[in-house]
Backbone as numpy.savetxt, mean C-alpha at the origin, in Angstrom:
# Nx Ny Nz CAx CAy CAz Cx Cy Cz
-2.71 -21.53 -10.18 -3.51 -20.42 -10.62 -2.66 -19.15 -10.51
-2.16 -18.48 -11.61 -1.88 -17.28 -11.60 -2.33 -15.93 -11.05
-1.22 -15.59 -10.35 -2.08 -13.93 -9.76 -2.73 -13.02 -10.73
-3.64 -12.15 -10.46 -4.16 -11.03 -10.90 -3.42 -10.24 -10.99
-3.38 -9.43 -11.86 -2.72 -7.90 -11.79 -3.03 -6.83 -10.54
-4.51 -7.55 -10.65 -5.05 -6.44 -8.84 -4.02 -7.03 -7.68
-4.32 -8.62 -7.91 -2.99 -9.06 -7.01 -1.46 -8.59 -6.70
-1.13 -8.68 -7.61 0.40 -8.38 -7.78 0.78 -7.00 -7.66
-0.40 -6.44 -8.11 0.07 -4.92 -7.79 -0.19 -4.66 -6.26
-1.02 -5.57 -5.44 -0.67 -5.21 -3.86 0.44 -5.72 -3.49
1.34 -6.68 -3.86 2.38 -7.00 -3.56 3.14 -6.01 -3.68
3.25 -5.70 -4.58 4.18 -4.44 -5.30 4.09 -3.13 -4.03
2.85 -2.66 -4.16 2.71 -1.34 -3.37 3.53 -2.00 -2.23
3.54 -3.18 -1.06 3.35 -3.22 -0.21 4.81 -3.37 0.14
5.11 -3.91 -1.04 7.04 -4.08 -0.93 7.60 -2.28 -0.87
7.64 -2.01 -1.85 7.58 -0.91 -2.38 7.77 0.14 -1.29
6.19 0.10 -0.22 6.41 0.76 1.14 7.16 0.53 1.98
7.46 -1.03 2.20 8.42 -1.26 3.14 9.77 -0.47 2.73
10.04 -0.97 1.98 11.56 -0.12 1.02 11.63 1.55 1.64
10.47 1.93 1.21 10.61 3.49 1.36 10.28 3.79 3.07
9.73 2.87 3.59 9.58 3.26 5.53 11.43 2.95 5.66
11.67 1.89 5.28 13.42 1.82 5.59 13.99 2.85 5.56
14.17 3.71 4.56 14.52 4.53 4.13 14.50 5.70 4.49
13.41 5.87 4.99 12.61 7.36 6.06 13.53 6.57 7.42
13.89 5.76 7.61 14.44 5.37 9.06 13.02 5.12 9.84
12.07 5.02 9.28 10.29 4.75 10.24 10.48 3.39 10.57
10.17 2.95 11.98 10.31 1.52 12.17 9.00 1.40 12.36
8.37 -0.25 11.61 7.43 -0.62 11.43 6.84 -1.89 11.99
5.92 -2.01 12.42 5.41 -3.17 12.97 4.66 -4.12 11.87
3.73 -3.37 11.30 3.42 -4.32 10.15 3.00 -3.28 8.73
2.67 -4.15 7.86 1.92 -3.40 6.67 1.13 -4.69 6.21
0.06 -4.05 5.86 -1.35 -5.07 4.90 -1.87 -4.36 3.92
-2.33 -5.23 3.10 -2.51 -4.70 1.96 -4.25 -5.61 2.33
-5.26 -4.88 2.21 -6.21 -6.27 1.94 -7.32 -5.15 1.18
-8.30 -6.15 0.72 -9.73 -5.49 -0.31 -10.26 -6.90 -0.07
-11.74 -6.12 -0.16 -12.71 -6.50 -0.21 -13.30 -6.88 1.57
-14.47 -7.17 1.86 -14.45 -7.73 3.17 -15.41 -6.24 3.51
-15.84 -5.93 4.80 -16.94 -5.39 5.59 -16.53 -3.51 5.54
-14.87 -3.50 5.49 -14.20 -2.62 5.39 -13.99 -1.75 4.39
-14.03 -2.24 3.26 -13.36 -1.64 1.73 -14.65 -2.77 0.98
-14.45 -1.75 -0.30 -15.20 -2.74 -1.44 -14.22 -3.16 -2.18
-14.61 -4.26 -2.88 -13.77 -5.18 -3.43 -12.95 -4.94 -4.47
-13.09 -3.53 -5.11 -12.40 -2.45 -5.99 -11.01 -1.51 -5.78
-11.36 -1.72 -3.84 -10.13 -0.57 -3.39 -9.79 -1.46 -2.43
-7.98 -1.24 -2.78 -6.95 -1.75 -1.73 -6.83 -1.07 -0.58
-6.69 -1.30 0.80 -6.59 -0.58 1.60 -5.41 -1.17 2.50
-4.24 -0.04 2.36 -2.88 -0.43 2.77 -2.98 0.50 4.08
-2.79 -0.42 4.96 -2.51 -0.35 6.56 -1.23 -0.85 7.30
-0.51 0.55 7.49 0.86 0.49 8.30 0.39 0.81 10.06
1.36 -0.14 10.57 1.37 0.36 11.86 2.65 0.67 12.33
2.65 1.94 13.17 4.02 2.43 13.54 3.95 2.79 15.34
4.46 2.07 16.01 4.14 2.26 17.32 2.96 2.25 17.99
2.08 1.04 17.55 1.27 0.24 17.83 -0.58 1.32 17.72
0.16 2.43 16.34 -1.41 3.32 15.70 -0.92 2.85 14.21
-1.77 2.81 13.70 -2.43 2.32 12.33 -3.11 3.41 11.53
-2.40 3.30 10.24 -3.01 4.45 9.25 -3.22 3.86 8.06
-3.80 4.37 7.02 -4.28 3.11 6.09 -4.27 4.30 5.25
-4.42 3.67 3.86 -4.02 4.49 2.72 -5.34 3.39 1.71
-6.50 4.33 1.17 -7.39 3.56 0.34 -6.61 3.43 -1.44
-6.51 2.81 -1.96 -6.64 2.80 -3.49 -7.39 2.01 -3.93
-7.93 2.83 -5.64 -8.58 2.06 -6.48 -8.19 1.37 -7.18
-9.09 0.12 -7.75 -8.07 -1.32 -8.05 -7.53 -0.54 -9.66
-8.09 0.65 -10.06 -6.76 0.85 -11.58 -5.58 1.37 -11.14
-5.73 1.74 -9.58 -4.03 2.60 -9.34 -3.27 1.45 -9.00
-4.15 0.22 -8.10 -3.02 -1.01 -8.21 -3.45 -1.61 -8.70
-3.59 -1.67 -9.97 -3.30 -2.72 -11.38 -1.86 -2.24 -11.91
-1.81 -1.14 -11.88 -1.31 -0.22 -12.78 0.67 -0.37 -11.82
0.40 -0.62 -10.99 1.88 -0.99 -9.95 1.72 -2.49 -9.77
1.32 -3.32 -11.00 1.71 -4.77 -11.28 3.36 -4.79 -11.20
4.06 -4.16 -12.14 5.79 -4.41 -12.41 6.37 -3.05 -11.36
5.42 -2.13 -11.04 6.39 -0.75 -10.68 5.42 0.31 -9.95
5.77 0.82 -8.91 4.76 1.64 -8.20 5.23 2.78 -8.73
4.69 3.68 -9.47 4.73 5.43 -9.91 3.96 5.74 -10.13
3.84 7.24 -10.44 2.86 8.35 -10.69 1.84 8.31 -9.18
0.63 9.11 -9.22 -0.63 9.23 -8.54 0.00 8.10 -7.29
-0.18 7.06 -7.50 0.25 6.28 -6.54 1.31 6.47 -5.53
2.54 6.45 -6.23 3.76 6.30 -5.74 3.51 7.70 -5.01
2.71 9.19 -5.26 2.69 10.35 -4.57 2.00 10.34 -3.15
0.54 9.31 -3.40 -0.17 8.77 -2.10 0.49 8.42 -1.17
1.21 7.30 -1.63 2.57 6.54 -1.19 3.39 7.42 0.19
4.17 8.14 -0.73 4.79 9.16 -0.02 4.46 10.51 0.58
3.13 10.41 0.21 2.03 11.80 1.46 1.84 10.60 2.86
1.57 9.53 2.79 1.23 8.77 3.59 2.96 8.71 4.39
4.33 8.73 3.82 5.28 8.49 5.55 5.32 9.55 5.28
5.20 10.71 4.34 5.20 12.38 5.44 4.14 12.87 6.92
3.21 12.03 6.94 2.40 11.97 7.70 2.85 10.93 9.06
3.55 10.13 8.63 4.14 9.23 9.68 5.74 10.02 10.46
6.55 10.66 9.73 7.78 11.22 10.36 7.15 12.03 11.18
């Protein structure tokens, strides 16, 4: 069964972040990408980094990750990077 585009585009964001925490020199304990469940509705991704054992999470709607199926930019990719200015 083939992934979703909602799918693949959490892959994407989630790679994507790791790349750019490297990069900031931010050392990371984990990142998740998950939707749907008690937390989020089943529309918005909610990407959760932990950096020295606190956790910050970043909500998106499933057209901003559809839309980072092949490539995380625009609106996104800016969330993205408000989210490790908030972590340095």
């Amino acid at each position: 069964m083939p992934l979703t585009p909602f799918e693949k585009g959490k892959l994407k964001i989630a790679a994507h972040l790791r790349e750019e925490l490297e990069l900031a020199g931010i050392d990371f304990e984990s990142i998740r990408c998950k939707s749907g469940g008690t937390q989020t509705h089943r529309d918005t991704a909610r990407v959760i980094i932990t950096v020295n054992g606190n956790s910050m999470h970043l909500d998106l709607k499933a057209h901003e990750v559809e839309e980072c199926e092949s490539l995380v930019f625009g609106e996104t990719w800016r969330k993205i990077a408000g989210l490790i200015e908030r972590l340095k």
